[in-house]
N, C-alpha and C positions, 0 to 999 in steps of 0.2 A: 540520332543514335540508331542504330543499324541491329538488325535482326540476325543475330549468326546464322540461324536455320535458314535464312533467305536465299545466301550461298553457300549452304554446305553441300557439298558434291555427295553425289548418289551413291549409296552402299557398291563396293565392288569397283569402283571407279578408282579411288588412290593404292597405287601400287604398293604390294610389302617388300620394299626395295630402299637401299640407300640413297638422298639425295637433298637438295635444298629449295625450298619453299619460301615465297613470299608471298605476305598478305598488303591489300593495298584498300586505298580508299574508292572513295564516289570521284574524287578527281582522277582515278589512278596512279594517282603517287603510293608508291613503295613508302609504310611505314613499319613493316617488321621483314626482316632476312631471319631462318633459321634454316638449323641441316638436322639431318635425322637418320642414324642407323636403321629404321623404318617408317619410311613416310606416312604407311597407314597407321599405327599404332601413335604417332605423336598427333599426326593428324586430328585425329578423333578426339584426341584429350582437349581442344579447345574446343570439341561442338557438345559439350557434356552441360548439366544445369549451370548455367552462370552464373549461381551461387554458391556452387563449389567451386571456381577459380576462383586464383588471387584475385582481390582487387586491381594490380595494375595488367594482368592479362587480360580482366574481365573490361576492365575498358577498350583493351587493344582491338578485343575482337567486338566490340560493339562499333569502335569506329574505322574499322576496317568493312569492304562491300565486295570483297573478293578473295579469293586465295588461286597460287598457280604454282605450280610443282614442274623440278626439273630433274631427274632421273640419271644415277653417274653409276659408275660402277664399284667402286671402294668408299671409305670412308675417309681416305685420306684427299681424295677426289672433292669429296664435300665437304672438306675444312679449307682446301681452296678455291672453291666456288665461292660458301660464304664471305669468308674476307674479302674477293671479289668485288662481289654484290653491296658490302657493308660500305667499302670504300667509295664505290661507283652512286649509291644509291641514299647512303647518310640516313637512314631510318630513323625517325625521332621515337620511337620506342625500343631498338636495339640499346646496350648497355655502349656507351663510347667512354673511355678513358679520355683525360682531357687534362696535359701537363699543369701543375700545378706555379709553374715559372720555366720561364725561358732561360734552358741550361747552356750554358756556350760551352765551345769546345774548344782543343787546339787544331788548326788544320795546317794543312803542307800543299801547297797548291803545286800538285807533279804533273800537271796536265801543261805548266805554262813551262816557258824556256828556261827561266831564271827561277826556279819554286821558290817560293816565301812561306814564311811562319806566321801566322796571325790566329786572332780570335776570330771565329764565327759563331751564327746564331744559325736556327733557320733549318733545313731541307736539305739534304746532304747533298754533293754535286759529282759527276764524274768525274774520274780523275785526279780528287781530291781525297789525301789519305787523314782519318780525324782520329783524333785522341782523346777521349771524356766520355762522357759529360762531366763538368766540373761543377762545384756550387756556386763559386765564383769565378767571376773573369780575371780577378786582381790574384787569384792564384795562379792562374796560366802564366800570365806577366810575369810575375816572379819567379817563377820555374823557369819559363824563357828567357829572361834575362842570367840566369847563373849559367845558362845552357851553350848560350852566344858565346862563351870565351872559347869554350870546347869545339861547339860549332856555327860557325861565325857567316849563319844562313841569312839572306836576304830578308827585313822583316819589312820594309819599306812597300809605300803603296804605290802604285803605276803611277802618280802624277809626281811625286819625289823621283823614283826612278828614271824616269822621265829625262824631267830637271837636270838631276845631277849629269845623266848621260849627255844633253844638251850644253851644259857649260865647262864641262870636265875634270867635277872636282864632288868628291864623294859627301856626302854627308855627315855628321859628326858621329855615328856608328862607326863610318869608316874610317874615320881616325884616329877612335879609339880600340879599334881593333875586335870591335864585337859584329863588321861585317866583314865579308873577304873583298867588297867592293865592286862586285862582276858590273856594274854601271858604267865604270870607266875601265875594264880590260885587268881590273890584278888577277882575275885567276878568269880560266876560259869557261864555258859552257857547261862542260864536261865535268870539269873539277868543281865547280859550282852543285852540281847533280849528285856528284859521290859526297859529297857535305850534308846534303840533304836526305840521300839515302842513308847514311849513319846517325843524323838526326832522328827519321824516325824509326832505323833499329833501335836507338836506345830508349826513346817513348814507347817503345813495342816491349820492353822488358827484358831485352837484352843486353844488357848494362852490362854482367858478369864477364864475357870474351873482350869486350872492349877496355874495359878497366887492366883487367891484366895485359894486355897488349901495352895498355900509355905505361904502368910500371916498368915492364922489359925496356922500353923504350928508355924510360927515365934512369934505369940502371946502367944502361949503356952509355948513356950521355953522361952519367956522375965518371962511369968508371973512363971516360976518353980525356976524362976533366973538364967537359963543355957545362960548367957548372951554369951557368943563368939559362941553358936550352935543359937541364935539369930544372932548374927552381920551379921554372915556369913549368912543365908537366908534372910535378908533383901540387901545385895552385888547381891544374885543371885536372887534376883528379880526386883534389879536394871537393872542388865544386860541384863536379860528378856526387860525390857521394853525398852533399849535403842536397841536391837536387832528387834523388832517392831517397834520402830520410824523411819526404813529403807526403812519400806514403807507404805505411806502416806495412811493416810484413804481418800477415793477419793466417795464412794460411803456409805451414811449414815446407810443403812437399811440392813448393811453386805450381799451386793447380793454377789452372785456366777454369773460372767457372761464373756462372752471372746465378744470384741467389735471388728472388722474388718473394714477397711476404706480403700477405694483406690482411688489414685492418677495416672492417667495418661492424655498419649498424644498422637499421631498419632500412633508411633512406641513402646511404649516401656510403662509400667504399672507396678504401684508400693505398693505393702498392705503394711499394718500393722496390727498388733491383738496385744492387750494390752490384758491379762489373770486378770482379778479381783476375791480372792477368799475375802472370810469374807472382804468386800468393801477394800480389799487393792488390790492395783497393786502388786501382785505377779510374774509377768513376759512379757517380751513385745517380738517380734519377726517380722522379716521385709522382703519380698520377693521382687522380678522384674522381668519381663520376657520381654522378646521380642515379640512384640503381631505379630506372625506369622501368626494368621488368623483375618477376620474378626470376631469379638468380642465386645459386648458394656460393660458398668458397671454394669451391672445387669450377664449378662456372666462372667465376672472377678468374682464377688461375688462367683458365683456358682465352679465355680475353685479350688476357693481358700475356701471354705468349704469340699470340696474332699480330698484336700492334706492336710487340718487342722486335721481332723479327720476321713481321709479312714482309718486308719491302729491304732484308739483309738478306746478302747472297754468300758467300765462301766465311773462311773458318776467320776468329777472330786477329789471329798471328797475318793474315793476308790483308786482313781489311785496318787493320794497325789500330791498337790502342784496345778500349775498350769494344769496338765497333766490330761487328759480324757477328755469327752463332758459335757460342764455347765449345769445347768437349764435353761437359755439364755443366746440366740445369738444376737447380736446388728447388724445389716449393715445398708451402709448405703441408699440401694435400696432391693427391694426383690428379688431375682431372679424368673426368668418362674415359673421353678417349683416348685415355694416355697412349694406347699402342699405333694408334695414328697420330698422335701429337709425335712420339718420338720419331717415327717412319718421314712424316714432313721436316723434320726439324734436322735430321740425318741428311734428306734430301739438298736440302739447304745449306749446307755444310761441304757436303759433300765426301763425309766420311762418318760413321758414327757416333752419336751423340747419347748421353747417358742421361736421361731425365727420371729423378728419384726423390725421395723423401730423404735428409738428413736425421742420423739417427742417432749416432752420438759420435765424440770426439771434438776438434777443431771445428767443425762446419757446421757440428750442430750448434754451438757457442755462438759462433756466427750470424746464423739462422735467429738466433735468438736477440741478437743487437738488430738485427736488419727488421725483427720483426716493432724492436721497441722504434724504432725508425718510423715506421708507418703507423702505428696507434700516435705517436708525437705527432705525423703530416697529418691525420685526419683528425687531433684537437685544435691543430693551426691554421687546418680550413675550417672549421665550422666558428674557430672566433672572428674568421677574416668575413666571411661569407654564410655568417650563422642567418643574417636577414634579407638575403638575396635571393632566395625561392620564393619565401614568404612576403617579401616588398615586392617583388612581380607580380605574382599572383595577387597581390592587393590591388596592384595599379591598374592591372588587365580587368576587374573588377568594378574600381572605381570608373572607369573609362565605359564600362559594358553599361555602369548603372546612367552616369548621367547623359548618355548618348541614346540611353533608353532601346539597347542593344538586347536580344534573346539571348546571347550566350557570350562571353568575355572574346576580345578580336583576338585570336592568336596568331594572325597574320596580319602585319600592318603593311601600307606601305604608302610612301609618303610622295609629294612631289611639288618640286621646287623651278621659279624660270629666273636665268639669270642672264645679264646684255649689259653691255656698254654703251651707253648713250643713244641704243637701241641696233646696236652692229652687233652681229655674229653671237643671235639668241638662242640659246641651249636651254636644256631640261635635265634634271637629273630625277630617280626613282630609285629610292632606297626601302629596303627591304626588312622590317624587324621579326622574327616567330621568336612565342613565346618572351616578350619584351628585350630579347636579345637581335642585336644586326648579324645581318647575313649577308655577308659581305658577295658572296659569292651569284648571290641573285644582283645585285645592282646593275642600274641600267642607264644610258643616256641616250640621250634624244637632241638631233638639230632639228630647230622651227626652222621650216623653208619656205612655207607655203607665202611668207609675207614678210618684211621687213618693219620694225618701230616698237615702241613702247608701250605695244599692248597685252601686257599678260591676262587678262581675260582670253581674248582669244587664243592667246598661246595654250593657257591652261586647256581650254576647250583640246586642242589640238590634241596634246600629248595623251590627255585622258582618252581620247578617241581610239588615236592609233593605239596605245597600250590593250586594250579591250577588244581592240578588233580582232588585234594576234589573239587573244586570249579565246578570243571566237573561234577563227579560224583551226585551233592545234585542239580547241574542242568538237569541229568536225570534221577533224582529220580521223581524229581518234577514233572518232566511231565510227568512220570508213573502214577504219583500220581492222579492229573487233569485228564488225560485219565478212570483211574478207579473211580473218581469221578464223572465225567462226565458219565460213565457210569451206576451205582447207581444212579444219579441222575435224569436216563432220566423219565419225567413219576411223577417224585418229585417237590415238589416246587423251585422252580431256589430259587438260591442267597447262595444257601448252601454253606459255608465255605471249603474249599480244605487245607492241611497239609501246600504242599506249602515249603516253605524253614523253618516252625516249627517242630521241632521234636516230632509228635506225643504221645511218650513216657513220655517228660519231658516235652512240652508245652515252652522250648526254642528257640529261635534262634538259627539253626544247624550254626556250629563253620565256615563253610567257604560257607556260603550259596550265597555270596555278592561279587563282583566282585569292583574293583577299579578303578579311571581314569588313574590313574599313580601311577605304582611303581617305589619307589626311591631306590636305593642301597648305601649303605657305602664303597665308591669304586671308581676306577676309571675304563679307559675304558675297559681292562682284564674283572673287572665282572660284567659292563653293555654288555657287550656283550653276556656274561654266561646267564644273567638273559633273555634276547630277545633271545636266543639261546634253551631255557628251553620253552616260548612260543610259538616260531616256531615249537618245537617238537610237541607241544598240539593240534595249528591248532589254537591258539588264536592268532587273529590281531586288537582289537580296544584296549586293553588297554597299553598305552603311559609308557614306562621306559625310567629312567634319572638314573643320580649318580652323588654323592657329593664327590668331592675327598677332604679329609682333609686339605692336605698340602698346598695347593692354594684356598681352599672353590674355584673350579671347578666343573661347570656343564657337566657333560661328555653322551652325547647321542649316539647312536646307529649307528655304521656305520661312525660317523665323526671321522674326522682326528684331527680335534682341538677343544678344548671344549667351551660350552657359558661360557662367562665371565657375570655376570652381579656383577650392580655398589656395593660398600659395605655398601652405604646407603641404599638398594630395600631392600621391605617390603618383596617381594620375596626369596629372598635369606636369609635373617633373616628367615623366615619360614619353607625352606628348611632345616636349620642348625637346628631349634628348633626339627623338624622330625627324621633329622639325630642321634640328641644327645640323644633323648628318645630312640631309638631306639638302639646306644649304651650303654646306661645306664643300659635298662631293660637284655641285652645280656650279661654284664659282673656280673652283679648280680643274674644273672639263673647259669653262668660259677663258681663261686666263691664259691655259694649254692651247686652245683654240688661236686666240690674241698675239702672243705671243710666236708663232708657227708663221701667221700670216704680216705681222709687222715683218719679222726678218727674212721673209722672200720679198716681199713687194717694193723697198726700195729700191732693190738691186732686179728685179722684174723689165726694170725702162734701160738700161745698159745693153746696147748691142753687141751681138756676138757672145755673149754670156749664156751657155747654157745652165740646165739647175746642177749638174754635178757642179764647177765650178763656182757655183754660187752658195752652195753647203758647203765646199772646201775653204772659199772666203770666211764663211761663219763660223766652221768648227777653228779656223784657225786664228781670228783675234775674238772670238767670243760673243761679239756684239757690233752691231752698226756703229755706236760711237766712237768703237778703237777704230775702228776700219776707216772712220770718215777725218781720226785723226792722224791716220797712217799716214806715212810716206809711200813715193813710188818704187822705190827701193824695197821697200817692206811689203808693199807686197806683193813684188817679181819673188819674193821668197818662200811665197805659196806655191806648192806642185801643182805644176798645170799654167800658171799668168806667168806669159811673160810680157817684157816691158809696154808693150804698145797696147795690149788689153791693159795692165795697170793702169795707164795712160787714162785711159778709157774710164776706167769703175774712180780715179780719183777726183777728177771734171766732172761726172756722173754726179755721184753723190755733192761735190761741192756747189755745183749748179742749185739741187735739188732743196727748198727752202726748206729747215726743219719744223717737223707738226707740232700742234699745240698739244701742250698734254693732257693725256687721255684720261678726264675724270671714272673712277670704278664704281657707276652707280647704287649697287648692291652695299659699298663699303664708305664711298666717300674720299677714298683715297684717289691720290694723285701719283698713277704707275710711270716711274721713268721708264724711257725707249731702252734704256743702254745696256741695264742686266737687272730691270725687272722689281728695283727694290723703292716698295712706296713710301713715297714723300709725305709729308705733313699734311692733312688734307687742310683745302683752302677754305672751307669753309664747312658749316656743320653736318655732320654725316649722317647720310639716310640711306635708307634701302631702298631697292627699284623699285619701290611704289610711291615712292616719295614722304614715307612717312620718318619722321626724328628721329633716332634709336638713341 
């Protein structure tokens, strides 16, 4: 725990200027991003008695060993630097909103030849116009399917497509007319694309010009007498308008506007945002976060207009659906900075945008359902996940006690070796803070130095190299700060230093971060390897243990018999969860690995094959077994072979005796060559130490 006064910068030193500051640790890691209308004046407020800050800033700055200030010139300047920095840098004492489920949407894929209509999850793509978030998926589908009659857009995926284009005979969409069939040639390209663009004018909330078009239409046709090219547009304007009764007109005077409301309590805070386009609810969306720092609701607001729209560009009618920034924003306080909040949020738009308080009428009503909205999300987190701070921090506890640890591990990270009958040995390194995985740190490793079935040594290995980098980007760093420090003499303090970010890429270098404890997949053999790997390095504060499978045993360093703890500890549950990720990710880098090198190496001894043509043979029957029971016919109708190479690859492989198959030591399974999917094992299954499971 860290001395604030140790680095607090010299009176006269922090400029009274607008700008963003980050405080960091003894590793350098970035654990808080903030901005400030005066750097000096906020500045100061964390180097005041420590007993006059909150409790969670009073920790921030005890375990922070640095602070560095960077100087803009507006304030709208430093609402996006922050966000920035928040996203680039992940601070685990900044406030992060964190969906409370994974909301699909409708998407329109306009980027590809043929667009399709589908569900997605996920990251939004280029190109791709979306409509939602919805609650459910099972509502899209059924909006989509009323919508097909009208517009009868490809929903099929590239390997149906495919297909059907291949044998020339449509799907049963297309027979019943809920596609236009662009797979086999009924309508061209073009006309495929104007289907899809009236598609999502009408999910864009423009229904009204369209409807009255298909009735003129439909008048005309009663009055010429073409009575069934009537029936049939007044069915699909039926459908039309039961496809709009899905969502409720809520706002009379068809605003365009996304409302936000938040609910919280001491610990823990909950939005909502309902998306209104032409006065309908088009989509609603619901976050939580653990309020890690001192924060009020006008703070929360501001938050959560960062992550609603740091990473949306043009106005919502362009980005189609609910997607892009409205002409208004509803909350239900103004944030500080509201006149830079609205200035950014204009910017972004690209035309002005009105950010205000509801005050009465329709939208304060609104405001008031949207807020009961969020008080309901934040009773439904706290029943789902009432014991998930609280079992953490027991486990991290129980873990610190019987490991006979100084302070709880808040960084684990585990490591596992995984071979096949001692071919092609990998390592995997998985990563948990705070008893949560972090997926984004994980690591793998090829053993190269030696070949067989020895994970001691291997162990030894991977511990080594992971620690060495760990060494090396911790004398980088101070190379770094040295030659900072020396540029900087003479310059304005507070300058930013590289530090453990890679210059280059603006990342987090890969082993910049040191652990409390490393766990091994093992027992005492390669806990001993792995403290044996540190001792070589000259590293003694970070704690190694091991999980031995067979008895979920805790096995430390130097003892003779292992910790046992109980099977009910939240500890040892944690441990196991560490352990298994950390198998998981190691036999699925092992397999990936296996798999890569089986289906070149056949085809490796075939002359005159280079590797293009040898990945066109595989992408095109899938696997060495179609291929070996091809004909030579079959495959001159691969681009690129023709008959006398066929010739060639089908003598090749026939000659060629098939391998025995490949026991998966770690599982026990018995992997077929042909597509990968394991057999019965042949006998009882152990892991690659050889012990039962």
């Amino acid at each position: 725990m860290a001395d604030p006064n140790s680095y607090r910068p010299q009176p006269g030193q922090i400029p009274d200027s607008p700008g963003v500051y980050k405080f960091r640790d003894e590793h350098r890691r970035v654990i808080y991003v903030g901005k400030a209308k005066s750097l000096r004046q906020r500045l100061s407020s964390y180097f005041q008695d420590i007993t006059n800050l909150h409790q969670r800033t009073a920790t921030m700055v005890t375990t922070a060993a640095s602070v560095e200030w960077t100087v803009v010139s507006t304030e709208v300047e430093a609402l996006q630097l922050e966000y920035s920095w928040i996203k680039e840098f992940d601070p685990r004492f900044n406030v992060k909103y964190r969906d409370d489920k994974s909301y699909p949407s409708l998407a329109v894929t306009m980027n590809e030849k043929f667009p399709r209509v589908q569900v997605m999850r996920g990251p939004k793509r280029k190109g791709v116009r979306y409509f939602g978030p919805y609650a459910h998926a099972w509502a899209i589908r059924e909006t989509v399917d009323l919508l097909l009659r009208v517009f009868p857009v490809r929903t099929c995926s590239a390997g149906v497509f495919k297909r059907s284009t291949q044998i020339g005979r449509p799907c049963l969409l297309g027979y019943i007319d809920k596609c236009s069939a662009p797979c086999v040639g009924r309508v061209s390209p073009e006309e495929h694309r104007e289907l899809a663009d009236e598609f999502c004018d009408f999910m864009a909330g423009h229904a009204g010009t369209y409807l009255r078009r298909l009735e003129q239409r439909m008048k005309d046709a009663a009055a010429a007498m073409e009575y069934e090219q009537a029936a049939r547009l007044r069915d699909d304007i039926e459908a039309l308008r039961r496809a709009m009764e899905k969502n409720a007109v809520v706002l009379a005077d068809a605003t365009d506007a996304d409302l936000i409301a938040v609910a919280e309590d001491e610990l823990e805070a909950a939005v909502q945002i309902f998306h209104v386009r032409g006065g309908r609810v088009r989509g609603q969306r619901g976050w939580v976060t653990d309020k890690v720092e001192a924060v009020d609701t006008a703070g929360l607001v501001e938050l959560a207009l960062q992550q609603l729209y740091g990473d949306e560009s043009g106005d919502a009618e362009q980005s189609g659906g609910s997607g892009g920034v409205p002409k208004e924003v509803l909350v239900p306080v103004l944030p500080e900075a509201s006149g830079a909040l609205t200035e950014w949020l204009s910017g972004r738009r690209g035309s002005q945008v009105s950010l205000r308080v509801p005050q009465r009428g329709d939208k304060k009503d609104l405001m008031a359902t949207v807020q009961r909205n969020a008080l309901q999300g934040l009773a439904l987190h706290k029943t789902k996940r009432a014991s998930d701070l609280t079992t953490r921090s027991r486990a991290l506890e129980e873990i610190a006690t019987a490991l006979d640890l100084d302070t709880a591990p808040l960084r684990i990270e585990c490591f596992d070796i995984s071979h096949l009958q001692g071919e092609d040995v990998v390592a995997s390194m998985v990563v948990f803070e705070d008893g949560l995985a972090r997926k984004s740190e994980y690591r793998r490793f090829q053993i190269k130095s030696f070949a067989g079935q020895d994970d001691v040594r291997s162990m030894h290995e991977v511990i080594s190299r992971r620690f060495r980098r760990y060494l090396q980007e911790k004398q980088r760093t101070s190379e770094w700060e040295e030659q900072d420090g020396e540029r900087a003499a003479g310059d304005e303090p507070g300058a930013a230093v590289s530090g453990p970010i890679d210059p280059d890429t603006g990342r987090p270098r890969k082993f910049a971060y040191p652990p409390q404890l490393v766990v091994v997949d093992g027992g005492q053999p390669q806990v001993a390897a792995a403290r044996r790997a540190l001792e070589d390095l000259g590293i003694d504060d970070v704690a190694v243990c091991g999980l031995a499978k067979r008895l979920e045993e805790v096995w430390l360093p130097g003892d003779d018999d292992p910790v046992i703890l109980p099977r009910s500890s939240e500890g040892l549950y944690l441990l196991q969860r560490v352990r298994d990720e950390a198998h998981r990710f190691a036999i699925n880098y092992q397999r990936g690995k296996r798999s890569k090198s089986m289906k070149a190496g056949a085809l490796d001894t075939v002359p005159g094959l280079g590797e293009t043509r040898r990945k066109a043979l595989i992408k095109h029957f899938g696997s060495l077994k179609r291929l070996r029971s091809a004909t030579v016919d079959e495959i001159c109708e691969v681009p690129g072979i023709g008959r006398r190479t066929a010739e060639t690859v089908a003598a090749a492989l026939a000659a060629a005796a098939p391998a025995a198959p490949a026991v998966n030591t770690a599982t026990g399974e018995i992997i077929e060559e042909g597509d990968g999917t394991p057999a019965p094992p042949a006998s009882v299954p152990s892991d690659h130490r050889g012990n039962s499971t």
